[in-house]
N, C-alpha and C positions, 0 to 999 in steps of 0.2 A: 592543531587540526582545525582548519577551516572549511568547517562545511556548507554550499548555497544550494538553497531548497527551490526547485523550481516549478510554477504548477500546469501544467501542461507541458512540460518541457520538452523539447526534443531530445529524440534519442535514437538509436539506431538497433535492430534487432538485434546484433548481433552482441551488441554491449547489454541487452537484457537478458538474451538467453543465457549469456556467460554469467551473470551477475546471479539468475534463479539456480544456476548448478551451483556457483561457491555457495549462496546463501544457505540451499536448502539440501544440499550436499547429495545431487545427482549427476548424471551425465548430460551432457550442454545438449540441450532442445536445438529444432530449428521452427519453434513457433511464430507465427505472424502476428506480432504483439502493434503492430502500427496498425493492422487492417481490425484485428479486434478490439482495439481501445477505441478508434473512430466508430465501428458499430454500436456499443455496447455502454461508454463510459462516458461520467460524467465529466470526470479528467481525471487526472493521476499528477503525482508529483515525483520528482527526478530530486537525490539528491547527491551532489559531485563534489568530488575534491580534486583541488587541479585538475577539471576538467574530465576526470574518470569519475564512472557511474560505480555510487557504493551505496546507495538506496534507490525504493522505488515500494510505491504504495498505488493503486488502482483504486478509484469511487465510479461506483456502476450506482444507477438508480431508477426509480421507474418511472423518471420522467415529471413528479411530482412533489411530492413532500417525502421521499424514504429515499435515502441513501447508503449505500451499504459499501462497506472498506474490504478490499480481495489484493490478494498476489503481493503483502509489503514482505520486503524482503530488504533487509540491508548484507553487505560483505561480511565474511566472516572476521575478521580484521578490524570492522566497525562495530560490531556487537557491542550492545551495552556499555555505552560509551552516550546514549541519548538520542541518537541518530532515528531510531524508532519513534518515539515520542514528540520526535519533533516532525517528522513523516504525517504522525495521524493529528498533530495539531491542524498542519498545513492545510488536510485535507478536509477536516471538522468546519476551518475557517472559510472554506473554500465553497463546501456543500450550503454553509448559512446563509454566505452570502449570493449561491445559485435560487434562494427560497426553501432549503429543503426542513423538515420540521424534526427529523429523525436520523442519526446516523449507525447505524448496526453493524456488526462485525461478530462472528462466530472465529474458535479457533481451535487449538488443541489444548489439553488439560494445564499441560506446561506451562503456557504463555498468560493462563488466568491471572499473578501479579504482573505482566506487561501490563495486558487492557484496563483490567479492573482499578490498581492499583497507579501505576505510572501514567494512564491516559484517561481515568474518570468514569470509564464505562459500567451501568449500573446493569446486573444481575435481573435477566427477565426469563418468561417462559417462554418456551420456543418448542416447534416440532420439526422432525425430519423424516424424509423417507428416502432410503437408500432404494435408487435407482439403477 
């Protein structure tokens, strides 16, 4: 398995929205993921195997020193396998060298040994308000 990581990479909606249904095990969206990653991100990375999309990681940030990591998602077929971690290295590398001072990422209980454990991420306090 030859995976290439690519950061900004092109990509086509229709290969994302497919990509967040196998990943995250929904019914295929038809979101506009090119008109919101242009508004909102800082860039994202694509990662492909012959040329089909089997990851994908979002860094949205405020423009300054805080970067935060949304929507990574690899195929279900690539799971744990590294495909992840090598997603949020790309993106770590990515954000440092945009100047950013911080990279943050929230997630669900689950995936605590991803972040923490396989990608470095250190244990902070945080607040939420559901909307």
């Amino acid at each position: 398995m030859t995976i290439e990581y690519e950061w900004r990479g092109d990509f086509d909606n229709t290969a994302l929205n497919a990509l967040h249904a196998d990943g995250f095990g929904h019914p295929v969206a038809r979101t506009d993921w090119r008109e919101r990653l242009e508004r909102h991100s800082l860039g994202w990375v694509c990662a492909r195997e012959s040329g089909s999309l089997v990851g994908f990681i979002n860094v949205v940030w405020d423009g300054g020193a805080h970067a935060f990591i949304l929507d990574t998602v690899i195929a279900q077929h690539h799971q744990r396998r590294g495909v992840g971690r090598a997603l949020v290295t790309a993106a770590a590398h990515e954000a440092r060298a945009a100047k950013c001072e911080w990279l943050q990422v929230d997630f669900e209980e689950h995936l605590r040994p991803f972040y923490f454990d396989a990608c470095g991420f250190k244990m902070t306090t945080a607040g939420l308000i559901a909307l």
